[in-house]
N, C-alpha and C positions, 0 to 999 in steps of 0.2 A: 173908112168905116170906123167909127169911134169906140169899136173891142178889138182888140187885138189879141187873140187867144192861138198858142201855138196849136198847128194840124198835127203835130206829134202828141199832147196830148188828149187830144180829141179822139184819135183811133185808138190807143192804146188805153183811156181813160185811166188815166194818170190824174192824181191829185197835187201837184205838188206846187207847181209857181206862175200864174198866169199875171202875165203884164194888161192893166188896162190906162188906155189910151182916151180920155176924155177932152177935146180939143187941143191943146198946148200942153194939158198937166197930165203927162201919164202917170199913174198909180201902179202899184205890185200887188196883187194880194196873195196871200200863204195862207195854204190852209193846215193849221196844227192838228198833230196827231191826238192829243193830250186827250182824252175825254174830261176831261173839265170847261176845254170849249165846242162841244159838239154843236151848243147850239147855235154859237156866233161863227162856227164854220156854214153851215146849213142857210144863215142869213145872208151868209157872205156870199155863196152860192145865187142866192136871189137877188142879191143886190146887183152883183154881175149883170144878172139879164137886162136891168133896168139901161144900160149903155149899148143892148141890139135895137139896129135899127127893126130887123126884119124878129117876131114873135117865133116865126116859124122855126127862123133859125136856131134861137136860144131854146126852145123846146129841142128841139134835135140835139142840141147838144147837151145839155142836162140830163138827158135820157142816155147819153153816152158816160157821162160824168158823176151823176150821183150814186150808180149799185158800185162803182168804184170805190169812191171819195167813203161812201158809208160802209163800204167793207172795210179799208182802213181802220173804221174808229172800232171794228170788232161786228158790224152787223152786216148780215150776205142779205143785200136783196136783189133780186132778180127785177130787168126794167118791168115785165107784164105783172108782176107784183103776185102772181103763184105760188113760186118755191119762196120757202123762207128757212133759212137757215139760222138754228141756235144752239145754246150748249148746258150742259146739263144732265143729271143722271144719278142715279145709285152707287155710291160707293162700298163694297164690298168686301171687309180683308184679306188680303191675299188676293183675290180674286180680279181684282182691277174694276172699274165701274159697270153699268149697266144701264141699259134704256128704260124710261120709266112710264114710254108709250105703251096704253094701253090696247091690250089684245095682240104685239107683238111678237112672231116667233125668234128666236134668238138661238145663235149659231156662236156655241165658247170655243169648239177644238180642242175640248178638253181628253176626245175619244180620243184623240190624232190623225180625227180625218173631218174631212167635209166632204155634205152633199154632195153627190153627182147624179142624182136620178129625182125626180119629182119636181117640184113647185117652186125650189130654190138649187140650182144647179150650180156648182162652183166648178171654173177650169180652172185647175192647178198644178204642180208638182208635190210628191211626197213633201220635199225639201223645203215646202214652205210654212209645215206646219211645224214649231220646234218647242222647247221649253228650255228656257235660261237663258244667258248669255253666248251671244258665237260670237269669240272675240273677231275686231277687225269687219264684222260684218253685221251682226243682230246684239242690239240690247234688249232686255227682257222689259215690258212694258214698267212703270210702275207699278210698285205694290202689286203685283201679278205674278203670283208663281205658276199658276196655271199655264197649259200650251196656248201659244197665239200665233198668228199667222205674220210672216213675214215675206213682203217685197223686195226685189231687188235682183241686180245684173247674178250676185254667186246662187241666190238659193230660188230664183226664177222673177220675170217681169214679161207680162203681166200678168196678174190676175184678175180671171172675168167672171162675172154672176149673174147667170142668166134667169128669168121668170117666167115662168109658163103662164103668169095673167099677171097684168099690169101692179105696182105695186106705187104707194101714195106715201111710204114712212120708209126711212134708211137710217138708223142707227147706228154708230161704233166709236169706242174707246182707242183714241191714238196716243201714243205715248212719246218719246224721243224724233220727234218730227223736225224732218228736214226740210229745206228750199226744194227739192227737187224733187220729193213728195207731191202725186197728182190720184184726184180720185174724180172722175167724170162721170155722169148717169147720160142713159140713153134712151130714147126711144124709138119707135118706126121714124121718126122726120129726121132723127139724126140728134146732134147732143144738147143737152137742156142744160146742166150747168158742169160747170168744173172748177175745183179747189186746189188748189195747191199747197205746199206745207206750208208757206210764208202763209196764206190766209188763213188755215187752220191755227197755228201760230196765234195769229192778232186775235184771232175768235178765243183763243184761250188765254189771254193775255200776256202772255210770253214770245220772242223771238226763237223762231225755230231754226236750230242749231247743233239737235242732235243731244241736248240733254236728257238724261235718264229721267233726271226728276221732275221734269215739261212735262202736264198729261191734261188731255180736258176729253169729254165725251161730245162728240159732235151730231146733230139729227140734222136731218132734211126734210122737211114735208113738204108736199105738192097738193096747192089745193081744186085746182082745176083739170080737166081730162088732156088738156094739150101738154101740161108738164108731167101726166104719170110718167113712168119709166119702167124695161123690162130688162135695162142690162148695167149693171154697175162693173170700170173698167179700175183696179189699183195697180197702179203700175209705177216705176222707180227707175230713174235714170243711173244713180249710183245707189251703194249700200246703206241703208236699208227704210223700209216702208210698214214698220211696227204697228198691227192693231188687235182687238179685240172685240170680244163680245158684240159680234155682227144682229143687229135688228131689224127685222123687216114686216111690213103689214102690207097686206093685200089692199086693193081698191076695196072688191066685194069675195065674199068669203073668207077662206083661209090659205096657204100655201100647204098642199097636200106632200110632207116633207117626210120621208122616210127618219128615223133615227138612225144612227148608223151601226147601231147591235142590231136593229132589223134587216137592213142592209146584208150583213154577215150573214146569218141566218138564212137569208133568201133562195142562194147556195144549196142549201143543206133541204131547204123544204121539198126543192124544186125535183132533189133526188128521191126523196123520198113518194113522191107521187109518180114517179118515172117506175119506182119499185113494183107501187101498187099496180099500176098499170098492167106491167111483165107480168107479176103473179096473176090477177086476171084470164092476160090471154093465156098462159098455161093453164090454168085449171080448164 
């Protein structure tokens, strides 16, 4: 066969060293990270196929190879070309950034709690929402003195967000982001994409490593109905999985989200009608 392309990079879509074998003269080619050569990587990509025999084949493997290779250079695409992943947002002082999707509801945990009833449900522990520094375990986002929500094995892993109607926009501010930082979406068929810190990392163009001063806002949009999603998973192998200001947009409508001073409240109503009730049947 006159390509010769490791099966190791092919499953795992790996960017990194493919030997090609052109009769006698094999060649190497490397594909640089640099974005100053995105485009002579992308050629080089093509030029590859020119040495399959079979068209078929080279298309199956390019469809393996390039939502990789082009996440690398900082851009997430999905092979069905749906989800598109970018970065960007409001910055805010003190506050840490913000989504600048229109018509999104947005979720800071500045009460010290999140959803758990309506449109946007969050499963979690107290323990994950905090403000400041916990040494050895949480850094405080940047520029973020607000509460934000933290992942991980001491203050809990995972965290999951569930939707009561399908949802097409995912916003959020991560800051000191780690390799072992994972944030997956879901739907009824099962999972649509997944990130991890290293690609959050290259999306923000820094090496994630756990630095305070690392921070980029990341969105999701899905533009097709097989990539909505009704369950977003954060979850952290070690310490810790730092984010903020969570956004989210419904397909159609809106997410019917309690606040959580109404939340409180709820309690309180609920006695209260229980009262009128009693007096009622007494009278």
């Amino acid at each position: 066969m006159p390509l010769s392309l490791s099966q190791r990079d092919v499953k795992r879509g790996t960017c990194r060293k493919w030997r090609i074998g052109a009769g006698t003269r094999p060649r190497t080619g490397v594909l640089s990270r640099t974005k100053s050569t995105k485009l002579n990587n992308l050629l080089a990509i093509f030029r590859i196929g020119l040495y399959y025999v079979s068209t078929e084949e080279f298309l199956i493997t390019i469809q393996k190879l390039v939502p990789a290779c082009l996440l690398a250079f900082g851009v997430a695409i999905m092979p069905l070309g749906a989800v598109t992943v970018t970065t960007g947002g409001t910055a805010v002082a003190g506050n840490g950034t913000f989504s600048n999707f229109a018509g999104a509801t947005t979720i800071n945990f500045d009460s010290g709690t999140a959803p758990t009833v309506g449109g946007i449900q969050y499963v979690y522990a107290a323990t994950n929402i905090l403000n400041g520094n916990d040494p050895s375990v949480s850094a405080a986002p940047f520029d973020d003195t607000t509460n934000y929500l933290s992942v991980g094995p001491t203050r809990g892993t995972p965290v999951t967000i569930n939707f009561s109607t399908a949802a097409d926009y995912f916003g959020f501010y991560a800051s000191t982001v780690d390799p072992f930082n994972v944030i997956s979406f879901y739907n009824s068929t099962g999972l649509i994409l997944s990130l991890t810190g290293t690609q959050i990392g290259t999306l923000g163009g820094f090496v994630a490593s756990g630095d305070p001063g690392d921070h980029v806002y990341v969105n999701i949009a899905a533009s097709s109905p097989a990539e909505y999603f009704t369950q977003i998973v954060l979850s952290s192998s070690a310490n810790a999985f730092e984010t903020d200001n969570h956004a989210f947009h419904a397909v159609s409508g809106s997410f019917d989200t309690p606040e959580p001073g109404t939340l409180m409240l709820l309690p309180a109503g609920l006695a209260l009608v229980w009262m009128g009730t009693r007096r009622k049947k007494s009278a």
